[in-house]
FIKOLZA-1660 file (N, C-alpha, C; in steps of 0.1 Angstrom, whole numbers, plus 5000, padded with zeros to 4 digits):
% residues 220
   i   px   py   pz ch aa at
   1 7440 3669 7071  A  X  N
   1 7426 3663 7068  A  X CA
   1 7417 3665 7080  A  X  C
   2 7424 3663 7090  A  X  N
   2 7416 3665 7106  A  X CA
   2 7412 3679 7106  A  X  C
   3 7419 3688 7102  A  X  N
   3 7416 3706 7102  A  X CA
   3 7405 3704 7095  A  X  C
   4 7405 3700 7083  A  X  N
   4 7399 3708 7069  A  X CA
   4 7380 3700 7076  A  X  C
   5 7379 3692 7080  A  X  N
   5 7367 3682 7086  A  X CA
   5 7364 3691 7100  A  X  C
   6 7369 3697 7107  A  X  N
   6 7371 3702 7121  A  X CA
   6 7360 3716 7110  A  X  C
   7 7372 3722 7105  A  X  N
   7 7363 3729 7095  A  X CA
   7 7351 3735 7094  A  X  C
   8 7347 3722 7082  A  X  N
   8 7337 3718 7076  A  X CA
   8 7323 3717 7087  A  X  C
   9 7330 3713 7094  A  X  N
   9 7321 3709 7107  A  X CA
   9 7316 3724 7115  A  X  C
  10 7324 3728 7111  A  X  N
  10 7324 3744 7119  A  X CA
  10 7314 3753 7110  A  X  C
  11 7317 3751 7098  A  X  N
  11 7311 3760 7089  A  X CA
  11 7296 3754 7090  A  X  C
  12 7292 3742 7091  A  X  N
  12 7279 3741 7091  A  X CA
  12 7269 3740 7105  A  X  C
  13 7278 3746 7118  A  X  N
  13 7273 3749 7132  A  X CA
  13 7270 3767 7128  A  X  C
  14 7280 3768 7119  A  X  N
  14 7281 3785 7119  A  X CA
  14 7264 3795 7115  A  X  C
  15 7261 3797 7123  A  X  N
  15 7253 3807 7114  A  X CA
  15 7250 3823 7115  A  X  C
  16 7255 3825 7100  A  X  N
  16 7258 3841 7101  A  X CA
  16 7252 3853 7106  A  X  C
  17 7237 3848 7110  A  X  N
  17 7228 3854 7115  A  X CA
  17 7225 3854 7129  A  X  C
  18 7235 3846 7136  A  X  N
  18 7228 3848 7149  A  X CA
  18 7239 3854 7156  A  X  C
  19 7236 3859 7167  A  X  N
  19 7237 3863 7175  A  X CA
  19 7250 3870 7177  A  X  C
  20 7256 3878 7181  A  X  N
  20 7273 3886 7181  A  X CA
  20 7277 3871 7187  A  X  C
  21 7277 3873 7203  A  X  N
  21 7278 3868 7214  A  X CA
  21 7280 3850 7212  A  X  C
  22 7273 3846 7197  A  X  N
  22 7274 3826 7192  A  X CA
  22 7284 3830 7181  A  X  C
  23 7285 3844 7177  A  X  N
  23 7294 3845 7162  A  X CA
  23 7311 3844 7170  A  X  C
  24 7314 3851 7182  A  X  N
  24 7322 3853 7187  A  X CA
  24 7327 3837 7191  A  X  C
  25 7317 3830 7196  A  X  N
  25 7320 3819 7199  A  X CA
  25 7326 3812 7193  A  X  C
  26 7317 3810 7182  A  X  N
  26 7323 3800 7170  A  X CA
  26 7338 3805 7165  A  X  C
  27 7339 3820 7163  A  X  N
  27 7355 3823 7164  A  X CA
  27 7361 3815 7171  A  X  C
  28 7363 3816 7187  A  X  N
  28 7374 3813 7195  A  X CA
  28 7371 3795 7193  A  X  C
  29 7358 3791 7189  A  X  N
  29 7363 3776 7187  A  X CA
  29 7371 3772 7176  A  X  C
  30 7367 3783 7164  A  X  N
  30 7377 3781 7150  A  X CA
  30 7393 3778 7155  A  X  C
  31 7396 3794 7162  A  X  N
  31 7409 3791 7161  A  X CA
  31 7418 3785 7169  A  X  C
  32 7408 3779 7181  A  X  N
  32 7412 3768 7188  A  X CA
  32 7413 3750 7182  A  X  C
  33 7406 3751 7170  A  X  N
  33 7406 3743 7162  A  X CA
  33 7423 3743 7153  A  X  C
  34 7426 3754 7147  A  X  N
  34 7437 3758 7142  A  X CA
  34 7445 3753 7151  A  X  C
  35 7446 3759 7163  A  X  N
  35 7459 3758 7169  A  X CA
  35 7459 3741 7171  A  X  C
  36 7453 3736 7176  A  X  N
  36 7451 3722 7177  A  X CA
  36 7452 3714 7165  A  X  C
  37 7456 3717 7153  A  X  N
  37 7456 3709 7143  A  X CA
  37 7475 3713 7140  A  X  C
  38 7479 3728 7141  A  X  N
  38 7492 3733 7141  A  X CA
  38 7499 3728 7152  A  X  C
  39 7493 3722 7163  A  X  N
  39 7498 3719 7173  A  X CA
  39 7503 3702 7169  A  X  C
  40 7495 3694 7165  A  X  N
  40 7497 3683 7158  A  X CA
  40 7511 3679 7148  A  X  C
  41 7507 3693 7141  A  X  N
  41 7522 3690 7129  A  X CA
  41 7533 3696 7137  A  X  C
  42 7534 3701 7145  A  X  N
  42 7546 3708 7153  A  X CA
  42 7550 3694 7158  A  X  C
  43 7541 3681 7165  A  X  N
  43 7546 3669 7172  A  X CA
  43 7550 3664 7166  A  X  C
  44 7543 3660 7150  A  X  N
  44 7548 3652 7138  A  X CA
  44 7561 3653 7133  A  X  C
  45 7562 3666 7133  A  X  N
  45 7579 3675 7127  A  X CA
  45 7587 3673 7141  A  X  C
  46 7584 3669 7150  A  X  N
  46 7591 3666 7161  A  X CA
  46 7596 3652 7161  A  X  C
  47 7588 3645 7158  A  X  N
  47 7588 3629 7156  A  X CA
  47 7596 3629 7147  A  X  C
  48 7596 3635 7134  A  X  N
  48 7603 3633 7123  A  X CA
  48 7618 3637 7128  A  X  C
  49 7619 3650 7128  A  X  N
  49 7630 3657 7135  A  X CA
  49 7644 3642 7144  A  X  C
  50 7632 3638 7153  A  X  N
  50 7638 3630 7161  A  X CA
  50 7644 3618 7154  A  X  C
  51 7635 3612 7143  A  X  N
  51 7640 3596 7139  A  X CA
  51 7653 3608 7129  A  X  C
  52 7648 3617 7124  A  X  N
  52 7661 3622 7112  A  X CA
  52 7672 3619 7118  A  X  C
  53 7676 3627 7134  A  X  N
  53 7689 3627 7140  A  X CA
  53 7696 3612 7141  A  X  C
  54 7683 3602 7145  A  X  N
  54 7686 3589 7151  A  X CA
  54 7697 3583 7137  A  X  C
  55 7688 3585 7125  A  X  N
  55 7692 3581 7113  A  X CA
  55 7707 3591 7110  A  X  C
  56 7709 3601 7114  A  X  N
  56 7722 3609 7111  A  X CA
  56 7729 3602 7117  A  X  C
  57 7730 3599 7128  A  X  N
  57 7741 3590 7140  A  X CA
  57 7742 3580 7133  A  X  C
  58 7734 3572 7131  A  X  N
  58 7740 3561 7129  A  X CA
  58 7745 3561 7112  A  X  C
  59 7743 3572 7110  A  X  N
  59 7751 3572 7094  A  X CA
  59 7764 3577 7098  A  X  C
  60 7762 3586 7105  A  X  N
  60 7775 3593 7109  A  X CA
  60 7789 3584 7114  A  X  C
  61 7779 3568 7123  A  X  N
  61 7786 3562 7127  A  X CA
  61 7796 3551 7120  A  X  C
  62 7786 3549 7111  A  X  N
  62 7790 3538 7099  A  X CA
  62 7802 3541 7091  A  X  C
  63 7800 3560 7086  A  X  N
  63 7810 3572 7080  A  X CA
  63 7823 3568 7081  A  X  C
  64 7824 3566 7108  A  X  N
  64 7832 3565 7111  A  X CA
  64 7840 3552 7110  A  X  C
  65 7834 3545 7111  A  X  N
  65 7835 3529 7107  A  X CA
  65 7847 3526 7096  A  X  C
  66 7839 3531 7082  A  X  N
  66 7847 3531 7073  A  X CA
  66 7857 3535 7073  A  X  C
  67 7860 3551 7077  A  X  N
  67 7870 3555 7078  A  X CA
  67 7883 3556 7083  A  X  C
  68 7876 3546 7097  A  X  N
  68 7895 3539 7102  A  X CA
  68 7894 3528 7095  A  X  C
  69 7886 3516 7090  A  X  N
  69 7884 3507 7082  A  X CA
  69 7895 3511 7069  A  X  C
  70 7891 3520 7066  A  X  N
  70 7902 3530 7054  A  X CA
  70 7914 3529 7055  A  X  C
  71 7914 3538 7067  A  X  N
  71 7929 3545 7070  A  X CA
  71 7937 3535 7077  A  X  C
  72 7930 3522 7081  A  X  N
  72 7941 3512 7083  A  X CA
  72 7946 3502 7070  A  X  C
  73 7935 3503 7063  A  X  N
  73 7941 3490 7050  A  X CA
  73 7950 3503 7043  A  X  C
  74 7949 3517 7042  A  X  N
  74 7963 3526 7034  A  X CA
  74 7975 3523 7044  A  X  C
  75 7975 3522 7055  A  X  N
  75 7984 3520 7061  A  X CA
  75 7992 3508 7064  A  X  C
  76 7982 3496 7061  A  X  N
  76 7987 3485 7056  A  X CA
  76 7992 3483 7040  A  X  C
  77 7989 3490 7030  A  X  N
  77 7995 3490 7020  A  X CA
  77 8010 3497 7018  A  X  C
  78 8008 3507 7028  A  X  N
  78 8021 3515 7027  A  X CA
  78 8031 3508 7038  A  X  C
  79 8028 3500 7046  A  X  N
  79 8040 3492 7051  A  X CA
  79 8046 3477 7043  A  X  C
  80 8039 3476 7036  A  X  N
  80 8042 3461 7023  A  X CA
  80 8051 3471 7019  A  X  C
  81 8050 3489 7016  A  X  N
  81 8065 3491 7007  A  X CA
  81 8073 3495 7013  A  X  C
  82 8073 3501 7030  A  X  N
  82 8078 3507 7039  A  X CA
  82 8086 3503 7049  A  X  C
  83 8076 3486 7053  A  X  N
  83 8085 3486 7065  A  X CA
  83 8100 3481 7061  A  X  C
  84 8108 3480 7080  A  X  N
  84 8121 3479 7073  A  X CA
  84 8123 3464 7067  A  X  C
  85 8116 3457 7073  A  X  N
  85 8118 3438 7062  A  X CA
  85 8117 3445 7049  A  X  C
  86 8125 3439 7039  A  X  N
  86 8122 3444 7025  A  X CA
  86 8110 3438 7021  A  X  C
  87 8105 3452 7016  A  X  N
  87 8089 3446 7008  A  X CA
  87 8096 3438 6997  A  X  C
  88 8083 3431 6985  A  X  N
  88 8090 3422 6976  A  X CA
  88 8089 3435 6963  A  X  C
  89 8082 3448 6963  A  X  N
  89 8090 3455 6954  A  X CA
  89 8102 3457 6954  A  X  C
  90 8110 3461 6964  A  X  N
  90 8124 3466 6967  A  X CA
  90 8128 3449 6964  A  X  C
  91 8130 3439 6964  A  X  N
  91 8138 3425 6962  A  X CA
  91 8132 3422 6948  A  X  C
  92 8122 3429 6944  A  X  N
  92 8123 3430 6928  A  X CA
  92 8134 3440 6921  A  X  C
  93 8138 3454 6928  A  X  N
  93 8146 3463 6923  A  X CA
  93 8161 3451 6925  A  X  C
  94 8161 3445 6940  A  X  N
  94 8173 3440 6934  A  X CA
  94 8178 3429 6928  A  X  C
  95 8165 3420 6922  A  X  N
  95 8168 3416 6912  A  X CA
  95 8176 3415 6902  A  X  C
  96 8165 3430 6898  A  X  N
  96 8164 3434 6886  A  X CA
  96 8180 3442 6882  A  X  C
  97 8187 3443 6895  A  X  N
  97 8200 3451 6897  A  X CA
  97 8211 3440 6897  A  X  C
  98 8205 3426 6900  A  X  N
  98 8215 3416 6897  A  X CA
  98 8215 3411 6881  A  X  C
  99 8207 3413 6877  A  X  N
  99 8203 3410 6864  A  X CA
  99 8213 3419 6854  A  X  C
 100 8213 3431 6857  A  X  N
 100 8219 3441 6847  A  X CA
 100 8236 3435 6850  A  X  C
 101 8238 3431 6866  A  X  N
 101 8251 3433 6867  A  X CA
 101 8259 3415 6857  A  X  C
 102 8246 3409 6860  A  X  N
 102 8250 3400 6847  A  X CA
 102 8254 3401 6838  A  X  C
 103 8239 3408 6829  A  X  N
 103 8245 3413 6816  A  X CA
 103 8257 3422 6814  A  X  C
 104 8261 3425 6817  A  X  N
 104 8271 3436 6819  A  X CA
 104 8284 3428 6816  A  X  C
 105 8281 3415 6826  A  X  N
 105 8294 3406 6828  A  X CA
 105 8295 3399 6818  A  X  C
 106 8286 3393 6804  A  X  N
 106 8284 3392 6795  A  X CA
 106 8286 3403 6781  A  X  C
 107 8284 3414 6785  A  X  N
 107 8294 3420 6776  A  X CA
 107 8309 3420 6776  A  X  C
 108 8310 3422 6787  A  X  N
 108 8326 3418 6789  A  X CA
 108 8333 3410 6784  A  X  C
 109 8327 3398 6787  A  X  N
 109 8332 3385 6784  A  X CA
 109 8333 3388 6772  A  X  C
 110 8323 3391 6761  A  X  N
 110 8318 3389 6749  A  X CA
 110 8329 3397 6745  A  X  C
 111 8335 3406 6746  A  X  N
 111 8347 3414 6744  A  X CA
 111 8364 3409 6746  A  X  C
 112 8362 3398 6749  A  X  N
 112 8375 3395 6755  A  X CA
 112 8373 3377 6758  A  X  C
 113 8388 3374 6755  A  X  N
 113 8390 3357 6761  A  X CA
 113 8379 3350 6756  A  X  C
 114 8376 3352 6743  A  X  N
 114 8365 3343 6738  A  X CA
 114 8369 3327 6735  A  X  C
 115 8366 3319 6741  A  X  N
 115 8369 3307 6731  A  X CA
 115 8384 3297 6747  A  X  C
 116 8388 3313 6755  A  X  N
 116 8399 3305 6760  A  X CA
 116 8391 3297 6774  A  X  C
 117 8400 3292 6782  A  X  N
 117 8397 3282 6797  A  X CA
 117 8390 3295 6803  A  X  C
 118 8396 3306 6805  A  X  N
 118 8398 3317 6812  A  X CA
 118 8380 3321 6809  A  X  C
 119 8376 3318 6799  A  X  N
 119 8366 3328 6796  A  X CA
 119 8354 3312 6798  A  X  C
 120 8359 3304 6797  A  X  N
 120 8352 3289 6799  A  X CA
 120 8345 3288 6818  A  X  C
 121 8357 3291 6822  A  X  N
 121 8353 3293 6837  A  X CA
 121 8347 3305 6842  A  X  C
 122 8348 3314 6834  A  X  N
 122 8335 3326 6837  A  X CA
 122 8320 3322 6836  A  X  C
 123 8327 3315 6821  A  X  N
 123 8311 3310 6822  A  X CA
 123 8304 3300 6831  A  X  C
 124 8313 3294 6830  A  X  N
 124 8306 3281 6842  A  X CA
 124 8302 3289 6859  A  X  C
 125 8311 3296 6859  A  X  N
 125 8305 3308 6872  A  X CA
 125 8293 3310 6873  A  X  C
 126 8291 3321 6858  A  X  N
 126 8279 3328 6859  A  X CA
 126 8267 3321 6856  A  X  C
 127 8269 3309 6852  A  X  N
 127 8258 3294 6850  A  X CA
 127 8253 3293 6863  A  X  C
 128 8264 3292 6871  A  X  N
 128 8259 3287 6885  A  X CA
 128 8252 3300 6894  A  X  C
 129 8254 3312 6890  A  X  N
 129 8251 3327 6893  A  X CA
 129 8235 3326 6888  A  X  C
 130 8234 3326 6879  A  X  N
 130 8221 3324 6871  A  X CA
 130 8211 3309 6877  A  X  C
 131 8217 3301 6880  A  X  N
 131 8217 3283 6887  A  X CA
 131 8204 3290 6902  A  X  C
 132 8215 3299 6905  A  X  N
 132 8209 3303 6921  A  X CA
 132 8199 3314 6920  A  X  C
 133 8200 3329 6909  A  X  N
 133 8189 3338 6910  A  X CA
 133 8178 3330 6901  A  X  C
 134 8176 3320 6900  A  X  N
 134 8165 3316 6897  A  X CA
 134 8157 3307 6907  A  X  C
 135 8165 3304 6915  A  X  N
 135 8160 3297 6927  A  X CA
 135 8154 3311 6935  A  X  C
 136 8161 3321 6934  A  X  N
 136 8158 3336 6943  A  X CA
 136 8143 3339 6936  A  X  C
 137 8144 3336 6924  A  X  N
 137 8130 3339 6920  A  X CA
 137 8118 3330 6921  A  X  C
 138 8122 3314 6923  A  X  N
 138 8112 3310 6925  A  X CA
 138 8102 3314 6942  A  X  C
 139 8117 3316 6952  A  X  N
 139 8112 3317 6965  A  X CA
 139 8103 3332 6963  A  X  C
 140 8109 3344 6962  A  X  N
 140 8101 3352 6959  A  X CA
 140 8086 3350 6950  A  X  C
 141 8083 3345 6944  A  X  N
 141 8075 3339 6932  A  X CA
 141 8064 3333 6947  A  X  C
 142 8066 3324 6955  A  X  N
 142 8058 3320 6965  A  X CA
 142 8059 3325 6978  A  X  C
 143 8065 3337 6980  A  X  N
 143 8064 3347 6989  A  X CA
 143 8052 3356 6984  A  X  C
 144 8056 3360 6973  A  X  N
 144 8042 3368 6965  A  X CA
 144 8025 3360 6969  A  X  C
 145 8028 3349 6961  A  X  N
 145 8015 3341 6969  A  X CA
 145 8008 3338 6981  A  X  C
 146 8021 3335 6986  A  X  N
 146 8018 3333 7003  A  X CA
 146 8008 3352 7006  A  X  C
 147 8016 3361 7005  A  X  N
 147 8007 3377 7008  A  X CA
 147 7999 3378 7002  A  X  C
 148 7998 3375 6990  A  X  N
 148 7988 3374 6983  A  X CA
 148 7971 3365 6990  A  X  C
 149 7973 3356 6997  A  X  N
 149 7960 3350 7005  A  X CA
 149 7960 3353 7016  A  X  C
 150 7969 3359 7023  A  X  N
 150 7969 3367 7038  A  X CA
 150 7966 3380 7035  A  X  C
 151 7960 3390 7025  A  X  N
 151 7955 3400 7024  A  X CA
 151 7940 3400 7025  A  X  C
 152 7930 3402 7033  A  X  N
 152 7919 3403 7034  A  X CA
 152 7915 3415 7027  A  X  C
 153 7903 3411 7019  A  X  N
 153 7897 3422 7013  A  X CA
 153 7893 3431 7020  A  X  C
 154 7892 3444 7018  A  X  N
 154 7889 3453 7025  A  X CA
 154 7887 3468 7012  A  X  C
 155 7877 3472 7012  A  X  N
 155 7869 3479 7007  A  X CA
 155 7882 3485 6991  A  X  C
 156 7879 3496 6990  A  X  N
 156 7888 3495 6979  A  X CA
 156 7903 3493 6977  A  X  C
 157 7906 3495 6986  A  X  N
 157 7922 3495 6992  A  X CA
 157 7926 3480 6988  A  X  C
 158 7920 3471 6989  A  X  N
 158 7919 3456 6982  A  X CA
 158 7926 3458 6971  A  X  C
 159 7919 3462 6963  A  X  N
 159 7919 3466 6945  A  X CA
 159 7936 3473 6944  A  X  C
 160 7937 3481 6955  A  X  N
 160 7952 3486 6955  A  X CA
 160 7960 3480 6954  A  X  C
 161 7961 3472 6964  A  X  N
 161 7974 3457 6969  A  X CA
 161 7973 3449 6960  A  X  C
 162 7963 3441 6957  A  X  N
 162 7961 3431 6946  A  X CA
 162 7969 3439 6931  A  X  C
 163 7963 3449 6930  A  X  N
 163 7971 3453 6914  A  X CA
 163 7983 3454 6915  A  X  C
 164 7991 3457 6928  A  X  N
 164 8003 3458 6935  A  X CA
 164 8009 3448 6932  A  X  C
 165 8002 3435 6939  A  X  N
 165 8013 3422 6940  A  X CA
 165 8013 3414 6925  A  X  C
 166 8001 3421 6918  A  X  N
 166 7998 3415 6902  A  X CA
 166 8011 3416 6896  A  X  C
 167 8015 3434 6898  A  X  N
 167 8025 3438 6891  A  X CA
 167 8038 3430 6893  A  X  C
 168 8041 3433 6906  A  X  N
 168 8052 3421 6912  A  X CA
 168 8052 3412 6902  A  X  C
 169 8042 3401 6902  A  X  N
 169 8042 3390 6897  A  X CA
 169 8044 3389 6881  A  X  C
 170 8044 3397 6872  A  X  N
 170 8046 3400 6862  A  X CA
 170 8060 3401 6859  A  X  C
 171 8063 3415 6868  A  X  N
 171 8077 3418 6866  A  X CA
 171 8086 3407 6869  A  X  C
 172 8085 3399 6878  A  X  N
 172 8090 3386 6879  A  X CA
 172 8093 3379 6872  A  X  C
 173 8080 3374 6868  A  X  N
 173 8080 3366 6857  A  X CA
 173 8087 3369 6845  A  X  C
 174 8091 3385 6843  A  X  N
 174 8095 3385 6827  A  X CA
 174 8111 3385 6836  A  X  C
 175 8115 3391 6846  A  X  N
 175 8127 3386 6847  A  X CA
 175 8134 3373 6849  A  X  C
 176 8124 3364 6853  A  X  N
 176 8126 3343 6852  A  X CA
 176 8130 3340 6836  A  X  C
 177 8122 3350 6827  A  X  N
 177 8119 3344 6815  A  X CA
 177 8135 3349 6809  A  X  C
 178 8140 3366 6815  A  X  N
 178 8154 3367 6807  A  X CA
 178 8160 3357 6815  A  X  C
 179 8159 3354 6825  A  X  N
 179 8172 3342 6829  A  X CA
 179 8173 3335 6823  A  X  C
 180 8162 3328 6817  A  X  N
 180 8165 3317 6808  A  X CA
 180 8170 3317 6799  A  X  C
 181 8163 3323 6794  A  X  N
 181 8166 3333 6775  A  X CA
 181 8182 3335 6777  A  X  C
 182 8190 3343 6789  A  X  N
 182 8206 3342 6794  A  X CA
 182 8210 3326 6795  A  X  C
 183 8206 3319 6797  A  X  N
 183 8215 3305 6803  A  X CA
 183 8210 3299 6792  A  X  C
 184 8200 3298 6783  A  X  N
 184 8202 3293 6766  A  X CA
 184 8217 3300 6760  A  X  C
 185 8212 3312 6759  A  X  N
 185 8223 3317 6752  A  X CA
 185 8236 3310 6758  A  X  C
 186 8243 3311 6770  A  X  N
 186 8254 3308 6776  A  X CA
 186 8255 3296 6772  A  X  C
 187 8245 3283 6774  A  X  N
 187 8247 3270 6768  A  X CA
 187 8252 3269 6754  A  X  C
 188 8244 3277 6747  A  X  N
 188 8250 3280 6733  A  X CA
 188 8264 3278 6732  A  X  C
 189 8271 3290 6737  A  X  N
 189 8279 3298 6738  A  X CA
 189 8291 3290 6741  A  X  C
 190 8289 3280 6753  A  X  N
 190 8300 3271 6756  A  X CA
 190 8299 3261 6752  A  X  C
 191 8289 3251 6740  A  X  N
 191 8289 3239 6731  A  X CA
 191 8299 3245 6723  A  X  C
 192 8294 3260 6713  A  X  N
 192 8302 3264 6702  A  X CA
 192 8319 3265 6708  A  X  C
 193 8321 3265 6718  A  X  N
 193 8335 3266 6725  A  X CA
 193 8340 3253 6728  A  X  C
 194 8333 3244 6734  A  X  N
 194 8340 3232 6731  A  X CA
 194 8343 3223 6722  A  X  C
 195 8335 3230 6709  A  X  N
 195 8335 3221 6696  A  X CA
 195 8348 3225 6690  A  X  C
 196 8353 3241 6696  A  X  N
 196 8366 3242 6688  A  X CA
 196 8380 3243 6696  A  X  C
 197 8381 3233 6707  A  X  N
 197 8388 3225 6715  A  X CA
 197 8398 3217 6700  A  X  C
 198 8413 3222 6710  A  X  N
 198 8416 3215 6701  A  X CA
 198 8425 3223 6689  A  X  C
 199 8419 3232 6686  A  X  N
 199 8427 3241 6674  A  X CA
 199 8433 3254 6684  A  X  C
 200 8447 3256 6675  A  X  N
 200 8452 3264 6685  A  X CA
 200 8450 3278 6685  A  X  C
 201 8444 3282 6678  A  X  N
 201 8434 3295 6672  A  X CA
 201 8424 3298 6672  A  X  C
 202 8411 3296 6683  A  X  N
 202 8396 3296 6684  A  X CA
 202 8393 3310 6676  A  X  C
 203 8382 3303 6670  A  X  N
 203 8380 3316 6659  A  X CA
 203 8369 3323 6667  A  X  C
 204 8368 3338 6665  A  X  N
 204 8359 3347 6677  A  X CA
 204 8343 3340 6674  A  X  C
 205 8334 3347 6683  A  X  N
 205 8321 3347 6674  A  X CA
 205 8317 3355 6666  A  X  C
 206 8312 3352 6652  A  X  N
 206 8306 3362 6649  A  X CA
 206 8299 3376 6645  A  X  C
 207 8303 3385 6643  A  X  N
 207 8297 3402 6644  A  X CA
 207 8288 3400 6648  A  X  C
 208 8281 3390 6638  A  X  N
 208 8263 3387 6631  A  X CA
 208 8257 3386 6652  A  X  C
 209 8264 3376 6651  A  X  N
 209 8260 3365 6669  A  X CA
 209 8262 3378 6678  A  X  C
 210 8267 3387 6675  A  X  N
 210 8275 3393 6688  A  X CA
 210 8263 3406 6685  A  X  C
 211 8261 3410 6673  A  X  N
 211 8250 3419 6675  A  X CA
 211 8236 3415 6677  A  X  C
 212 8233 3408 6668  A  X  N
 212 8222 3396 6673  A  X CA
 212 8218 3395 6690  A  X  C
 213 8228 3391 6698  A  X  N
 213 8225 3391 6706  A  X CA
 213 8222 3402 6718  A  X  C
 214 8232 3412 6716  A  X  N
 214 8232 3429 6719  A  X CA
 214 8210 3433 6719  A  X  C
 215 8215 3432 6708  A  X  N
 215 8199 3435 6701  A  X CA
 215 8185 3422 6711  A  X  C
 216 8190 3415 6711  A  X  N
 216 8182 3404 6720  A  X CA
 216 8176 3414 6734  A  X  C
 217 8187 3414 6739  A  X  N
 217 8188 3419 6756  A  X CA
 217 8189 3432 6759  A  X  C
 218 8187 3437 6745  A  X  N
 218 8184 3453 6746  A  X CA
 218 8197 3460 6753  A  X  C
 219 8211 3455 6749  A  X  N
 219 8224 3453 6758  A  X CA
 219 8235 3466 6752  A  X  C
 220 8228 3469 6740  A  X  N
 220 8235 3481 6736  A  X CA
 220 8244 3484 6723  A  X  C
% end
């Protein structure tokens, strides 16, 4: 705007008729006008130039910020499954590894010594076996919680751990739920045995009961 006025201004001092010596003149004021106006946007593009960089740094800085911000909550997620204290996935695997070795001990049984003392005291065992991994799961159960409020949010990596300990908590839960679903059945199992106390021939259980419950526990 200041050029185009500098100008305007020039054009109406200018007159084409006079003199070489005032035509020459008004030249070198034109383009001293130019340069002084080019000279202006060269400062401006300097100014600008300068806040741009100011604004790069401190983006640059923030970039950095995040990025150990980052790389410390992955590295905090990767020690919940890493370090050597058992994370509570791994005490979910073994669980879930005591669980099978139950069932297992319940096929057995269920194969053999039905009905006798011998198979009466297994059971009362694995009652009290089952008595205790359910106490294992409530402690775990509020181990989960307790990390669960000592995890500070932290950018997405949050979203990681939390779906993390969700899962825990689920998978838990459905293994509390076979425990139970196991120590019904077992209560079952030793009423129908003590009701046939007494005869000297305990009659087996079942096919029906014995697949029935195969089919329950997905046992085989």
């Amino acid at each position: 705007d200041g050029f185009e006025e500098e100008v305007m201004r020039y054009a109406e001092m200018f007159d084409e008729n006079a003199p070489k010596k005032k035509i020459k003149k008004a030249k070198e004021d034109k383009f001293n006008i130019e340069l002084d106006v080019k000279d202006r946007e060269i400062r401006e593009l300097k100014n600008r130039m300068g806040f741009l960089r100011k604004e790069k740094l401190e983006l640059q800085k923030t970039h950095d910020n995040f990025v150990r911000t980052t790389d410390s909550s992955v590295i905090s997620v990767e020690e919940l499954r890493e370090k050597n204290k058992p994370p509570l996935n791994i005490l979910l695997h073994e669980l879930q590894d005591k669980l099978n070795k139950q069932e297992s001990l319940i096929r057995r049984l269920k194969n053999k010594d039905l009905g006798s003392y011998k198979y009466n005291e297994k059971i009362r065992e694995k009652d009290e076996k089952i008595e205790l991994l359910t106490d294992k799961i409530a402690e775990l159960t509020e181990k989960i919680a307790n990390s669960s409020s000592q995890i500070e949010p932290n950018h997405f990596d949050n979203k990681v751990s939390q779906n993390l300990l969700e899962d825990l908590q689920k998978n838990l839960n459905k293994a509390k739920r076979q425990n139970e679903e196991l120590k019904k059945d077992i209560i079952k199992y030793e009423k129908k045995d003590k009701s046939k106390k007494g005869k000297a021939e305990p009659e087996p259980i079942a096919l029906k009961e014995v697949v029935d419950y195969r089919r329950k526990f997905d046992l085989g």
